[in-house]
PyMOL Python script that loads the backbone (N, CA, C, O; Angstrom):
from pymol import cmd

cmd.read_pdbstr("""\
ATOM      1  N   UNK A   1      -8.713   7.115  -9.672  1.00  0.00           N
ATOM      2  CA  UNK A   1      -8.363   5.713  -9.645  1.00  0.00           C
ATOM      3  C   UNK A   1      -8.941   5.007 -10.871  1.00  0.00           C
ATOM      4  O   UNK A   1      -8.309   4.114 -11.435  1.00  0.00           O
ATOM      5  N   UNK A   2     -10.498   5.531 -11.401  1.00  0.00           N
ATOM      6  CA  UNK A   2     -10.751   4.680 -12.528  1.00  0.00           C
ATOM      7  C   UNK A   2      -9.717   5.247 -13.762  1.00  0.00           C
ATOM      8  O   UNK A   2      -9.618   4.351 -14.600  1.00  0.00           O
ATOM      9  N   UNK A   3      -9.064   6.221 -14.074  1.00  0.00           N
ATOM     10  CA  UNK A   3      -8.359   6.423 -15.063  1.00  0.00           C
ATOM     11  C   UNK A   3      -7.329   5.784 -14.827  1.00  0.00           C
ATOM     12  O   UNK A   3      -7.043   5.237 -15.892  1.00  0.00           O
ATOM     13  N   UNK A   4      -6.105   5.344 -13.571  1.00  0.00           N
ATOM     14  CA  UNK A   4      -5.546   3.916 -13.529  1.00  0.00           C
ATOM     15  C   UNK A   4      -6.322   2.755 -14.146  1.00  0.00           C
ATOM     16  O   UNK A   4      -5.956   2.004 -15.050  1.00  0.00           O
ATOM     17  N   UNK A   5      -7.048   2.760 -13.718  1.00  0.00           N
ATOM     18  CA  UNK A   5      -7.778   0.985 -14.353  1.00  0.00           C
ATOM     19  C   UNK A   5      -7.557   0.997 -15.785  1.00  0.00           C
ATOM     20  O   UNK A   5      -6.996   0.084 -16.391  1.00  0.00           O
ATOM     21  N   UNK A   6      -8.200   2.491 -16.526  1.00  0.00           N
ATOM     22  CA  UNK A   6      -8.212   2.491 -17.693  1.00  0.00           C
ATOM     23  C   UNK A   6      -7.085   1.996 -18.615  1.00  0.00           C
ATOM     24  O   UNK A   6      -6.806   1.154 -19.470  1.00  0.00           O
ATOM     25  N   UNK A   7      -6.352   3.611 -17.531  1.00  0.00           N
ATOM     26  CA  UNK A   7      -4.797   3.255 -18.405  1.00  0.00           C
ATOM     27  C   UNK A   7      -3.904   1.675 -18.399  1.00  0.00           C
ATOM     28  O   UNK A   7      -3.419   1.101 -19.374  1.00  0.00           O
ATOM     29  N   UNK A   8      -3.899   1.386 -17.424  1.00  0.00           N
ATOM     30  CA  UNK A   8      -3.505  -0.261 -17.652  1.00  0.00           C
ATOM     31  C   UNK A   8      -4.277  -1.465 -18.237  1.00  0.00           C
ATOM     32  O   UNK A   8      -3.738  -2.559 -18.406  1.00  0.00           O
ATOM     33  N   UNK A   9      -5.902  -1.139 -18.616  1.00  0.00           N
ATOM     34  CA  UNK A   9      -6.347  -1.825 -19.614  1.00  0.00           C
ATOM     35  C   UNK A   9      -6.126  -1.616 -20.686  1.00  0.00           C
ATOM     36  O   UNK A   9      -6.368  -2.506 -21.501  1.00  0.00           O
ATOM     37  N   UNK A  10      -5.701  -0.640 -21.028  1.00  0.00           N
ATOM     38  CA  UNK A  10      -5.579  -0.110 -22.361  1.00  0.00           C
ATOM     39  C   UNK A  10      -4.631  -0.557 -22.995  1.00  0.00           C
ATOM     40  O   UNK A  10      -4.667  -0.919 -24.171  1.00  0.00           O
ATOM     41  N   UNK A  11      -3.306  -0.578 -21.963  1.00  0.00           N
ATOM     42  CA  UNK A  11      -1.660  -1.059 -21.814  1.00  0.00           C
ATOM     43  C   UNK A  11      -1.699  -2.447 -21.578  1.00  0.00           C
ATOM     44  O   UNK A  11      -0.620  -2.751 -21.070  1.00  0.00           O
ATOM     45  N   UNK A  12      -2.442  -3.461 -21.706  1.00  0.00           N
ATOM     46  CA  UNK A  12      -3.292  -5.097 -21.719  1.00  0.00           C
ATOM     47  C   UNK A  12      -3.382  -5.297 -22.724  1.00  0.00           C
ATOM     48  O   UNK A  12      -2.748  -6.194 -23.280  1.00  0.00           O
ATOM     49  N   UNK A  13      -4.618  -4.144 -23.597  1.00  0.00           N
ATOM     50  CA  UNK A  13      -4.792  -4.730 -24.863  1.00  0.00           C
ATOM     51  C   UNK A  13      -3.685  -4.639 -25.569  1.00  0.00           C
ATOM     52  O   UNK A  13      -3.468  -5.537 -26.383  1.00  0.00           O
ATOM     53  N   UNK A  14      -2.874  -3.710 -25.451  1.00  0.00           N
ATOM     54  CA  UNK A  14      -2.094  -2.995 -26.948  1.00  0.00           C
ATOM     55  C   UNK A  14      -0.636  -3.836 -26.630  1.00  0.00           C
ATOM     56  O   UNK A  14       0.220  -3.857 -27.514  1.00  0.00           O
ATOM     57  N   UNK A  15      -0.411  -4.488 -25.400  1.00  0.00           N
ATOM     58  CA  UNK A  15       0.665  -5.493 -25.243  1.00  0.00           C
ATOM     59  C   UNK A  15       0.052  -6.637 -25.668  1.00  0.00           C
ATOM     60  O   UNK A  15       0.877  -7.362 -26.225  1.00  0.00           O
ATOM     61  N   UNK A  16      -1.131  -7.144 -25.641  1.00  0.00           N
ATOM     62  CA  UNK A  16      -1.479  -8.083 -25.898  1.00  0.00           C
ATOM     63  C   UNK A  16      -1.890  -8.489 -27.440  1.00  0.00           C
ATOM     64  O   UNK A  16      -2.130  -9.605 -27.900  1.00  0.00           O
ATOM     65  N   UNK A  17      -1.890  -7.460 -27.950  1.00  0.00           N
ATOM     66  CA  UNK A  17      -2.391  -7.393 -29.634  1.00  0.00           C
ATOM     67  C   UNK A  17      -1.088  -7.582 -29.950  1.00  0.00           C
ATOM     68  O   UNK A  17      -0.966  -8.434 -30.829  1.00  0.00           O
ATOM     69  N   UNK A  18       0.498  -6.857 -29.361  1.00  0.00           N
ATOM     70  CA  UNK A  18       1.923  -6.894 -30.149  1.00  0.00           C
ATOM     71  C   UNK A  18       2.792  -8.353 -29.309  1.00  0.00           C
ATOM     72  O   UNK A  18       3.975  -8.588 -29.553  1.00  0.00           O
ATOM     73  N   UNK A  19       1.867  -9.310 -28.214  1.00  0.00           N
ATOM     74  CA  UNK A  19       2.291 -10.326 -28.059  1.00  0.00           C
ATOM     75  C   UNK A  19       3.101 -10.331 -27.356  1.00  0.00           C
ATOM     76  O   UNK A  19       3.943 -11.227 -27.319  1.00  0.00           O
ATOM     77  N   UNK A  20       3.082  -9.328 -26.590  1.00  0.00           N
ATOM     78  CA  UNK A  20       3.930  -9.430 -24.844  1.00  0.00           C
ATOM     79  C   UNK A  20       3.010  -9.885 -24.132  1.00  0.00           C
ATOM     80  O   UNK A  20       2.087  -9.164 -23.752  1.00  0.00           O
ATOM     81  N   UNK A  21       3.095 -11.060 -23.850  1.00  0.00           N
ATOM     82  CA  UNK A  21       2.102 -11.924 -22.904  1.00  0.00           C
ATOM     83  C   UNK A  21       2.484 -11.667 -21.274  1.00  0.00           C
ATOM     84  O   UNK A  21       1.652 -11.692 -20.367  1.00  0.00           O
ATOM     85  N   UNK A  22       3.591 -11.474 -21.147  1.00  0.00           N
ATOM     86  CA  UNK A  22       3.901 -11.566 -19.512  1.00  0.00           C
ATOM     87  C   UNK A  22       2.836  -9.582 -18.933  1.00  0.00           C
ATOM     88  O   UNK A  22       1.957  -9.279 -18.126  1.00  0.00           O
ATOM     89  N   UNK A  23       3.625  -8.886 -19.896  1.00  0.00           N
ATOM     90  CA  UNK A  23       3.336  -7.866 -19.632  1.00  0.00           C
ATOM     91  C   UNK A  23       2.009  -7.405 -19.555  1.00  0.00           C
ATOM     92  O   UNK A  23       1.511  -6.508 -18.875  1.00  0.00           O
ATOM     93  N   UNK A  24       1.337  -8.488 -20.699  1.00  0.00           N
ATOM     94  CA  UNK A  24      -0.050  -7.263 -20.828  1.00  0.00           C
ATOM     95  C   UNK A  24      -0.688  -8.476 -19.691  1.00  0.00           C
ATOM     96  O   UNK A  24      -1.760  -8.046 -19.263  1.00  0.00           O
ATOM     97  N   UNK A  25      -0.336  -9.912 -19.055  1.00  0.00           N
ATOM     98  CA  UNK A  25      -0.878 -10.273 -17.967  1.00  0.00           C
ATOM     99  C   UNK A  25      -0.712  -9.369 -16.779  1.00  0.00           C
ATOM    100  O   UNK A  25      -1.677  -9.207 -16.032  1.00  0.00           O
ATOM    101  N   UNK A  26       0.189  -8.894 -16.590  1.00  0.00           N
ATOM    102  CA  UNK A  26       0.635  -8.417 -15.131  1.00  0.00           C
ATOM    103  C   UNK A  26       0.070  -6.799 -15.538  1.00  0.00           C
ATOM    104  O   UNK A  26      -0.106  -6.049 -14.578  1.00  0.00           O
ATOM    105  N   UNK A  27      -0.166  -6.348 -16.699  1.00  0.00           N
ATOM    106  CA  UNK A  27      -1.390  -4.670 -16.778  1.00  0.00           C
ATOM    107  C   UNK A  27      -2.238  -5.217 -16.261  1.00  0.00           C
ATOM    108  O   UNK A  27      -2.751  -4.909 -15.185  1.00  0.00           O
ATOM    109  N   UNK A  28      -2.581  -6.349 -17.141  1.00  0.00           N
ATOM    110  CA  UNK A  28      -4.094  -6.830 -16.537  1.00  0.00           C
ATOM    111  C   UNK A  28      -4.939  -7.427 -15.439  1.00  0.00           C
ATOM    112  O   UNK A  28      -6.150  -7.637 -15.369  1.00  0.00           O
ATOM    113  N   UNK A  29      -3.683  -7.693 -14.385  1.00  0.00           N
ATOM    114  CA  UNK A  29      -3.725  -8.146 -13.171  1.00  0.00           C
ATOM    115  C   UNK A  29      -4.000  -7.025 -12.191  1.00  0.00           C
ATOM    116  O   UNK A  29      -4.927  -6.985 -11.383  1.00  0.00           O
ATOM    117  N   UNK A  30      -2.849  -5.925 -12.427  1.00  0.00           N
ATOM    118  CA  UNK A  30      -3.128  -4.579 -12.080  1.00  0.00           C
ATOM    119  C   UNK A  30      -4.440  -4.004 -12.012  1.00  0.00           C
ATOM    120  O   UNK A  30      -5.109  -3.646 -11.042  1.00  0.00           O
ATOM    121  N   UNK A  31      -4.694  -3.990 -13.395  1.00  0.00           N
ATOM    122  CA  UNK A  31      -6.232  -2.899 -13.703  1.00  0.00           C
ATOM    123  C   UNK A  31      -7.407  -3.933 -12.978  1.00  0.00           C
ATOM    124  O   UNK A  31      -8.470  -3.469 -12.566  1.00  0.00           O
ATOM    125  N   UNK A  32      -7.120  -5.171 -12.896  1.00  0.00           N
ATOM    126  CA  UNK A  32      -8.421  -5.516 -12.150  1.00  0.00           C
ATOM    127  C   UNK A  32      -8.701  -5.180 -11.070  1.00  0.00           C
ATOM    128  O   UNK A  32      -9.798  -4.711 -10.768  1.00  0.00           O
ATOM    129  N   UNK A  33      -7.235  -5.458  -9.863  1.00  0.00           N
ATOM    130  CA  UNK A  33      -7.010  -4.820  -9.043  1.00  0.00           C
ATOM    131  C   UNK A  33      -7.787  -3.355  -8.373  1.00  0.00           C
ATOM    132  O   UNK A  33      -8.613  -3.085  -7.502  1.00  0.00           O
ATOM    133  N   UNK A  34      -6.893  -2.602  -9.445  1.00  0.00           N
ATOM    134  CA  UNK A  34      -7.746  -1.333  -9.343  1.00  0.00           C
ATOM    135  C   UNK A  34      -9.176  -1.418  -9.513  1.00  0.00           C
ATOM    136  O   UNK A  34      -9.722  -0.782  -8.611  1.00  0.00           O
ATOM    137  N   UNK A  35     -10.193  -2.069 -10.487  1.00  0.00           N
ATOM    138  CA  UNK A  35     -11.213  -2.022 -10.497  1.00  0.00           C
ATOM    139  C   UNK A  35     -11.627  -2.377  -9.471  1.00  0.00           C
ATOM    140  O   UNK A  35     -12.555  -1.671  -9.076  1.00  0.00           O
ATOM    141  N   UNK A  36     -11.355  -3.185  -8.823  1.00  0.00           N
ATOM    142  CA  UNK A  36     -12.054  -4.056  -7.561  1.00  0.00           C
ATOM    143  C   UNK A  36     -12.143  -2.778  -5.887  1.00  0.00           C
ATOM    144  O   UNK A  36     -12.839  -2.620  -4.884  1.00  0.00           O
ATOM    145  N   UNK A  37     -11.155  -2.287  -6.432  1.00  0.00           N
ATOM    146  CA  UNK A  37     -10.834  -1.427  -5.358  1.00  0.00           C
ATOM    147  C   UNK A  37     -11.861  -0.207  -5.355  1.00  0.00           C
ATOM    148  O   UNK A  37     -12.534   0.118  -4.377  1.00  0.00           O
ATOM    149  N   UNK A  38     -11.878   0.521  -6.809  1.00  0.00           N
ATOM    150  CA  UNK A  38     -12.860   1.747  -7.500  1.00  0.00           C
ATOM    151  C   UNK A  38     -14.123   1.126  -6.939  1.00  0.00           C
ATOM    152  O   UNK A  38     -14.586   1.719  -5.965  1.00  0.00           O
ATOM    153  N   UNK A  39     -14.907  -0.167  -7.440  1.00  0.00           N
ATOM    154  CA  UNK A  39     -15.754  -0.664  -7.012  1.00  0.00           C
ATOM    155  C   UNK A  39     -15.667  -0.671  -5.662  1.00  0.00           C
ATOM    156  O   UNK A  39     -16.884  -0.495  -5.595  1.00  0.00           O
ATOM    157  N   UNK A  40     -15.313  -0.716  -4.414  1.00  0.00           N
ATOM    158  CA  UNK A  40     -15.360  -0.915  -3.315  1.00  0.00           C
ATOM    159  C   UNK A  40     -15.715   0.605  -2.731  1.00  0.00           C
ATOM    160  O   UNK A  40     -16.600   1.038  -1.994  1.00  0.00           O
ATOM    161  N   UNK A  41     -14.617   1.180  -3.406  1.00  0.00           N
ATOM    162  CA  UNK A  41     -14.912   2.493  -2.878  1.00  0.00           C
ATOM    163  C   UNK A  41     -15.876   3.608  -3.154  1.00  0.00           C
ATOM    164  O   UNK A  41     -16.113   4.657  -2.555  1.00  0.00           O
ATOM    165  N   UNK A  42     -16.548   2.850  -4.671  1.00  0.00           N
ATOM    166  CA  UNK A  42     -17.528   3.583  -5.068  1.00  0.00           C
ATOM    167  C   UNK A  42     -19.072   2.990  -4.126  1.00  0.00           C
ATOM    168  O   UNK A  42     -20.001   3.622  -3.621  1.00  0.00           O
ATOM    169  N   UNK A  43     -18.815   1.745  -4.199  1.00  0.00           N
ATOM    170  CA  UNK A  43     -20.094   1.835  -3.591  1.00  0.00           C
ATOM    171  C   UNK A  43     -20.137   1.936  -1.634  1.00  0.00           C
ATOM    172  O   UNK A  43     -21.157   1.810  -0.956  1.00  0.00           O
ATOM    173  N   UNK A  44     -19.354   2.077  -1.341  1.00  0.00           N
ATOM    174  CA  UNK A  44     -18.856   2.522   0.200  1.00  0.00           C
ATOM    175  C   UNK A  44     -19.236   4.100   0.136  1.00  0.00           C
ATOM    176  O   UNK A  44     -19.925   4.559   1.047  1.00  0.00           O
ATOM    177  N   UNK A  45     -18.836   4.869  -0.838  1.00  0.00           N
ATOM    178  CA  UNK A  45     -19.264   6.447  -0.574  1.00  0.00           C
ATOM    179  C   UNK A  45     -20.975   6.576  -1.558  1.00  0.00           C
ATOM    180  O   UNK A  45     -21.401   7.663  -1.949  1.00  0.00           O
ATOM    181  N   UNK A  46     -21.641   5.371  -1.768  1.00  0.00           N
ATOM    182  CA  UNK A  46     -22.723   5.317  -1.761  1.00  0.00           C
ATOM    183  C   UNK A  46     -23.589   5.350  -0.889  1.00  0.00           C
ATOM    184  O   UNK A  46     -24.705   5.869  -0.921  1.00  0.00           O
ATOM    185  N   UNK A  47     -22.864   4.557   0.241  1.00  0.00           N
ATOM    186  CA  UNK A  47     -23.865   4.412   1.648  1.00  0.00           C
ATOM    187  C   UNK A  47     -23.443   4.720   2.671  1.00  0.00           C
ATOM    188  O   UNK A  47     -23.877   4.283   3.737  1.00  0.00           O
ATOM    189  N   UNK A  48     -22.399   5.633   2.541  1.00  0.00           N
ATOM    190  CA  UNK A  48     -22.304   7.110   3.303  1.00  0.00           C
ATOM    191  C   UNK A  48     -22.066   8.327   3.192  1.00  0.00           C
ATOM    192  O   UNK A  48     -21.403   9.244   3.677  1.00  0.00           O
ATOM    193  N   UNK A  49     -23.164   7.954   2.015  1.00  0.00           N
ATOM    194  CA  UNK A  49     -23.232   9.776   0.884  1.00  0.00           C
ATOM    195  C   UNK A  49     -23.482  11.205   2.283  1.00  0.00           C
ATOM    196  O   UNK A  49     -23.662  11.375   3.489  1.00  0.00           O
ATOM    197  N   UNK A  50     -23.327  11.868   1.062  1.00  0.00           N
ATOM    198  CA  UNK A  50     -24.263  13.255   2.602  1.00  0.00           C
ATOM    199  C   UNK A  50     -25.577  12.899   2.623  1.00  0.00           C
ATOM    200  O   UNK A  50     -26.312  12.475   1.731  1.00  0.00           O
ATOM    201  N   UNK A  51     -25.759  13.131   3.751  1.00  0.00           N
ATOM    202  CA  UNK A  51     -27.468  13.055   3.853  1.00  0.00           C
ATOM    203  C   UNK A  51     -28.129  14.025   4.666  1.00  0.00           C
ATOM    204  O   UNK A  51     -27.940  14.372   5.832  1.00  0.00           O
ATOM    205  N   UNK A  52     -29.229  14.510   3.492  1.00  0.00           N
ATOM    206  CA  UNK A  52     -30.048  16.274   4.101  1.00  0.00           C
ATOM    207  C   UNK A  52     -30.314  16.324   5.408  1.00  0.00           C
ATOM    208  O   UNK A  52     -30.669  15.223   5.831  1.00  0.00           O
ATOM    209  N   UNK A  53     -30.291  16.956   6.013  1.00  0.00           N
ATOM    210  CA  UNK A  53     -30.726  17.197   7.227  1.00  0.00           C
ATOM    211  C   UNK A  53     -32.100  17.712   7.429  1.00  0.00           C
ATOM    212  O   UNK A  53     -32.513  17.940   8.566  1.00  0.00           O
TER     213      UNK A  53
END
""", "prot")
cmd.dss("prot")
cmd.show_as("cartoon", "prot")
cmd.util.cbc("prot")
cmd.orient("prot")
């Protein structure tokens, strides 16, 4: 999932440097998306890692 985030930030900047504004908003709406989500789920399998017995 973080290589989604990536790839549509990446596809943000490089629309946004050639001045497709709609497009590289709506990558960038996306990839936050995803980040928010990576974040959720990363720290959720933080605090119910395995734990030694």
């Amino acid at each position: 999932m973080l290589r989604w985030t990536i790839t549509f930030i990446i596809l943000a900047l490089i629309a946004g440097i050639l001045g497709f504004g709609g497009i590289a908003a709506g990558a960038a709406g996306i990839a936050k998306v995803l980040f928010f989500i990576f974040l959720i789920l990363f720290i959720f399998s933080l605090l119910t890692g395995r734990k030694k017995v």
